[in-house]
C-alpha positions in Angstrom: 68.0 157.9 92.4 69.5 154.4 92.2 68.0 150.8 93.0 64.4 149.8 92.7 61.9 150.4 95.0 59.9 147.3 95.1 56.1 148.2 95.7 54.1 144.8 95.0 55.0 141.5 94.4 52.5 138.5 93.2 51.9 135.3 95.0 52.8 132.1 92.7 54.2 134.5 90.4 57.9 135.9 90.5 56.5 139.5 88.8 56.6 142.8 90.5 55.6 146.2 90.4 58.4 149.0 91.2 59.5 152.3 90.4 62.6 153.5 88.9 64.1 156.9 89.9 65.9 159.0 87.2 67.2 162.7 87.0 64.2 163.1 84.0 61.5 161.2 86.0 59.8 158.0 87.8 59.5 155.6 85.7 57.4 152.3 86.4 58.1 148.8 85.8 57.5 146.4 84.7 58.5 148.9 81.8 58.8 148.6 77.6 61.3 150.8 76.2 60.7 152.1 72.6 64.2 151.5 70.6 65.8 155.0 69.8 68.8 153.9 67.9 69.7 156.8 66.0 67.5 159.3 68.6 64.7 158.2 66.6 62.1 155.3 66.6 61.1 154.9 63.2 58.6 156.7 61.5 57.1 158.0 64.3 57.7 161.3 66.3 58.3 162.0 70.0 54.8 163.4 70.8 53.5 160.1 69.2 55.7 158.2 71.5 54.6 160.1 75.0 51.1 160.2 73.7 50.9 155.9 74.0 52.2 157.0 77.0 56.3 155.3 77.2 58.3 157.0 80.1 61.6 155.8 79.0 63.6 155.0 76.0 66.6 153.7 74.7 69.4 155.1 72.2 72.7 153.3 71.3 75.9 155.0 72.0 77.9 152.9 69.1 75.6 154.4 66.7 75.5 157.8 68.0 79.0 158.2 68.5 79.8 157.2 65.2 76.3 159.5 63.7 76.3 162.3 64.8 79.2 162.4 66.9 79.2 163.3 70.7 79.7 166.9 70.2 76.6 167.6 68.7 75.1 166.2 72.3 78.3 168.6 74.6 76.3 171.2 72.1 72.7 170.6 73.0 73.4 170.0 76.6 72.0 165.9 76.8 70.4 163.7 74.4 66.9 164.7 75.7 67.7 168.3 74.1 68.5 167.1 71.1 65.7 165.0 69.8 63.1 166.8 72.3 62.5 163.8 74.5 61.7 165.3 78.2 61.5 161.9 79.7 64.6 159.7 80.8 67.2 157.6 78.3 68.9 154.9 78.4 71.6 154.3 76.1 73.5 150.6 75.8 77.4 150.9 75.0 76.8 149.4 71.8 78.9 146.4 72.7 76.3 143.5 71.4 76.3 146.3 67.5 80.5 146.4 67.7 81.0 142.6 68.1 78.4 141.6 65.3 81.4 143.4 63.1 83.5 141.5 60.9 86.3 144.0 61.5 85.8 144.0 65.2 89.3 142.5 67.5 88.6 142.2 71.1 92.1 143.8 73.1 92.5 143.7 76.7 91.2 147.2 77.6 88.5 147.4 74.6 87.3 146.2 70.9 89.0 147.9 67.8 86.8 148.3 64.6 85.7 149.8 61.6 83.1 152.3 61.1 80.7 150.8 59.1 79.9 154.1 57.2 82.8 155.3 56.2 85.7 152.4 56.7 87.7 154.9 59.2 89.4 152.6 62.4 88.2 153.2 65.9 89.4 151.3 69.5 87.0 151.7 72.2 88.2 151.1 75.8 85.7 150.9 78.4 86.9 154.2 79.4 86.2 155.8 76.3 82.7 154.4 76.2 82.0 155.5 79.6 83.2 158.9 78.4 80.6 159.0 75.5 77.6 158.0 77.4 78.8 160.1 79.5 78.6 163.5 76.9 75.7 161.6 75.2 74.4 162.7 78.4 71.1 159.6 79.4 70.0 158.9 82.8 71.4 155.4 82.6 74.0 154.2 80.7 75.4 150.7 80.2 79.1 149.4 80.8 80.7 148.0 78.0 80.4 143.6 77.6 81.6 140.9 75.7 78.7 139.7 73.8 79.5 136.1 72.3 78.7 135.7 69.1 77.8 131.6 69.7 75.0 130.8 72.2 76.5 127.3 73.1 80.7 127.7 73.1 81.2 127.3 76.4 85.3 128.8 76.4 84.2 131.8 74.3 81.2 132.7 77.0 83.9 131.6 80.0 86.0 134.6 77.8 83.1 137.1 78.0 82.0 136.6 81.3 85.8 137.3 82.6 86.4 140.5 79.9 82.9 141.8 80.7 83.7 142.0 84.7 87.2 143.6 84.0 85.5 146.4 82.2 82.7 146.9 84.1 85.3 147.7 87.0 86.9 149.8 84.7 83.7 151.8 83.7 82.7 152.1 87.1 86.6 153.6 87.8 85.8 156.0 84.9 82.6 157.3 85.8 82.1 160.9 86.7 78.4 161.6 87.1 76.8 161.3 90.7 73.9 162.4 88.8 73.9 159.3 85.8 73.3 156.0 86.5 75.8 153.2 85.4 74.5 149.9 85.0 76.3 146.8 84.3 75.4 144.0 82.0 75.6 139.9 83.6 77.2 137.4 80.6 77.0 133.8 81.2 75.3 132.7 78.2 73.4 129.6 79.0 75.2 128.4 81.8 74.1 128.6 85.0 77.9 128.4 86.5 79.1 131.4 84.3 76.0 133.5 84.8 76.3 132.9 89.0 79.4 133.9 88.6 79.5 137.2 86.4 76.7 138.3 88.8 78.5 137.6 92.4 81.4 139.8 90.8 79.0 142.7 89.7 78.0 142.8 92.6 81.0 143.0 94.7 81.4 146.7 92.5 77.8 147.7 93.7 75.6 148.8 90.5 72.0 149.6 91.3 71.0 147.7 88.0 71.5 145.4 85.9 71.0 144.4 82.2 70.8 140.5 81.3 72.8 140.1 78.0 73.7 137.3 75.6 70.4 136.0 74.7 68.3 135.4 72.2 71.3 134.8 69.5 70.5 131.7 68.7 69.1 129.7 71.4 66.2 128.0 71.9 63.3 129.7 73.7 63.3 127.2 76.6 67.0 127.7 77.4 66.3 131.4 77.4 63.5 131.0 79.7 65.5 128.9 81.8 68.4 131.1 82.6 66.4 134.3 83.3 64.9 131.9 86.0 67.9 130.8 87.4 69.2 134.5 87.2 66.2 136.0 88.9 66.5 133.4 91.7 70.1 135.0 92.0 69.9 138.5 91.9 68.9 140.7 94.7 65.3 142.4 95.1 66.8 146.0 95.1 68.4 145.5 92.1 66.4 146.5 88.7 66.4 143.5 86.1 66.7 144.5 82.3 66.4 141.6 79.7 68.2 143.3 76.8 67.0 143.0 73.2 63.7 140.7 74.0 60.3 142.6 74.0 57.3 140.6 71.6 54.1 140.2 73.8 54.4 136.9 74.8 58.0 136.9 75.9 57.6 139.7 77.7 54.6 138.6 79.5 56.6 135.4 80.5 60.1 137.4 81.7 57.4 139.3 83.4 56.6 136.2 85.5 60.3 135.5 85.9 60.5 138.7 87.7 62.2 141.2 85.1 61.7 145.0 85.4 62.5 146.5 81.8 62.3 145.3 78.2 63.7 146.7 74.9 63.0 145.3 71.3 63.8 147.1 68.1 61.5 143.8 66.7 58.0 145.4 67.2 58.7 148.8 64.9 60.8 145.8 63.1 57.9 143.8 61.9 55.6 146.8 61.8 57.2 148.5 58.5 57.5 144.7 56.8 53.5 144.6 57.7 53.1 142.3 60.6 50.9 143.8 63.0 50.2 143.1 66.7 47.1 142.3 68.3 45.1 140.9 71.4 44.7 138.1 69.1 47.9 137.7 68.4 50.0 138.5 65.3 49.2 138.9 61.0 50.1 139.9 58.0 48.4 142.9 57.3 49.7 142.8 53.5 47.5 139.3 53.3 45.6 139.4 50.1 42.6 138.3 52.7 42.3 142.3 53.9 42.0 143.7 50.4 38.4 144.2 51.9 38.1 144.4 55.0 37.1 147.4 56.7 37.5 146.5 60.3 40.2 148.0 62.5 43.6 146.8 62.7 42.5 145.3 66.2 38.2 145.7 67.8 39.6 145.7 71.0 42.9 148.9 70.6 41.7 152.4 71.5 45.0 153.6 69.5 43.9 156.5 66.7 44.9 154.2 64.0 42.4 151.9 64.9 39.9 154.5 65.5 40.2 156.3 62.0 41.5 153.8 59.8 40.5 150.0 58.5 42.7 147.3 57.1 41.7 147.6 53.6 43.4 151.0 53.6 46.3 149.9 55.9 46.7 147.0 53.7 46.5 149.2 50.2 49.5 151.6 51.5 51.8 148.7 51.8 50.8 147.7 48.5 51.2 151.4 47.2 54.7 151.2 49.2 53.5 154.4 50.6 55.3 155.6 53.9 51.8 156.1 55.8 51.6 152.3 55.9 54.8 151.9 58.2 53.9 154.5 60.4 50.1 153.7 60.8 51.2 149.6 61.9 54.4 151.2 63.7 52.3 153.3 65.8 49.7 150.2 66.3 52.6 148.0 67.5 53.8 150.6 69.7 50.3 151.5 71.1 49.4 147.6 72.0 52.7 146.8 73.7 52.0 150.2 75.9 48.5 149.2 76.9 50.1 145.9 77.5 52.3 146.6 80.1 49.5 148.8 81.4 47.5 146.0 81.9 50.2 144.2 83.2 50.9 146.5 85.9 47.4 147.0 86.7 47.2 143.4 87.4 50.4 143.3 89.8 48.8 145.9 91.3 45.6 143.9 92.0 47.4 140.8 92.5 45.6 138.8 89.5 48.7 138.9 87.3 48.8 135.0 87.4 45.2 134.8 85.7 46.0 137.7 83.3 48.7 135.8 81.9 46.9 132.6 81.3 44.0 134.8 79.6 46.6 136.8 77.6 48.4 133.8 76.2 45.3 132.0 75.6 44.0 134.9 73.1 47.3 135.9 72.2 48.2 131.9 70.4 45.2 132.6 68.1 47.1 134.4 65.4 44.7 134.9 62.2 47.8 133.9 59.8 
């Protein structure tokens, strides 16, 4: 268990295929994690989730520490008992949920806050967040960072970078687990200077991964784009590349490129239950007045039940109806596609036509129907 084993990589391309070694199983990247906040992804069940054939999800610890409290998990023996999951977990500290508070104070050795629930005061030091992953039980767990709140303040990023590596020393102090990986999380923002910098200190402490943080709050695609690839440039081979919080089809495709390993994006199930569903034509509004009667699948070229058994006019009548059935039905679809897609994506690392894949993939994928 520990760093990446690097199997392929793709001339004129930065992508590669590898394999991730957990106490609950292999897992292959490049790799899309389903969002388990709450030990759930919305609306849809475990068995759906393994079925579109995910390896690897990811749970928050802020959340589940305030609901339902880290005894339940010291009860059930891990996380994976809990909500029946067999296959490996990550869960993220929470850090990037605590700091988009109001109530939240930054100290020294933590953040103090209030719960959001219930208005009851909490201080979490690195310490104690390593201690809940820790009885949360996952096969990775994050460090706790500074997540900025302002894409381009340059002394508040500075502030993150230097609070982010003092705790990442002290979860890595604080953690017990030979068995449990700890990751820690690069800052920078979108400044090349800040982000070399958080990652030569990481590294000094030795993690076997890392999760790229403080993006997508507010910055422009291009500057997004442009730091992973300054980043990836940066970071060692060995070490497994997680771009936190970005995961629609056509980012992912492109961080792909820039050589990152694992995605996670709450966005997908996000869009799903509001009706926007994803295709290899790219993305609509199933609600559109224009599928009132239309009995084609949700996408001709998905394999996914939904698409089998069920046509837009019907999907498009449940959200209408506000029935339930209509969330799941576009959640599982969403789900389904982005699985096949890193599939395919794989596949083509592993025949070394990634490069060609991704031009045909964008190309279909920019002819969204509305």
């Amino acid at each position: 268990m520990g760093e990446l084993r690097v199997i392929k990589k793709v001339m004129g391309s930065r992508a590669r295929l590898g394999e991730i070694s957990t106490l609950h199983g292999n897992v292959q990247t490049p790799c899309f994690m389903p969002v388990a906040t709450y030990a759930t992804v919305k609306t849809l069940s475990f068995e759906d989730i393994a079925a579109m054939g995910y390896s690897m999800l990811i749970a928050n610890a802020y959340h589940l520490y305030l609901k339902p409290g880290t005894e339940i998990f010291e009860k059930f023996g891990s996380i994976h008992n809990f909500m029946n999951w067999n296959g490996p977990v990550i869960t993220d500290s929470g850090g990037f949920q605590i700091f988009s508070l109001g109530s939240a104070k930054v100290r020294h050795d933590g953040v103090s806050f209030k719960n959001e629930h219930d208005g009851s005061s909490h201080h979490l030091t690195a310490e104690k967040v390593v201690e809940i992953e820790e009885k949360i039980g996952a096969d990775i767990i994050m460090c706790l960072d500074y997540c900025p709140k302002i894409w381009d303040n340059y002394a508040e990023i500075r502030e993150s970078v230097k609070k982010t590596v003092h705790w990442a020393l002290r979860c890595k102090n604080a953690h017990s687990k030979p068995d449990q990986q700890l990751w820690a999380i690069i800052q920078g923002g979108v400044f090349p200077d800040l982000r070399a910098e958080c990652l030569e200190k990481l590294e000094e402490m030795e993690f076997p991964g890392y999760g790229i943080g403080g993006l997508s709050i507010g910055e422009p695609w291009e500057k997004t784009a442009e730091t992973i690839e300054v980043l990836s440039k940066l970071m060692p081979d060995r070490k497994i590349r997680y771009i936190m919080g970005l995961g629609m089809p056509d980012q992912i495709i492109e961080l792909v490129g820039l050589g990152m390993d694992l995605f996670d994006c709450a966005m997908p199930t996000h869009i799903a239950r509001n009706g926007t569903t994803l295709s290899w034509r790219g993305k609509f509004n199933i609600k559109s007045a224009r599928y009132r009667q239309d009995f084609g699948p949700l996408d001709p070229d998905c394999t996914c039940f939904v698409c089998r058994n069920y046509h837009r006019a019907y999907i498009r009548h449940l959200f209408s109806a506000k029935e339930a059935l209509g969330m799941r039905l576009n959640s599982y679809h969403n789900l389904f596609f982005l699985a096949e897609l890193m599939r395919r994506i794989r596949q083509s690392i592993a025949e070394g036509t990634f490069v060609q894949f991704k031009k045909e993939f964008l190309s279909r994928y920019s002819q969204q129907e509305d």
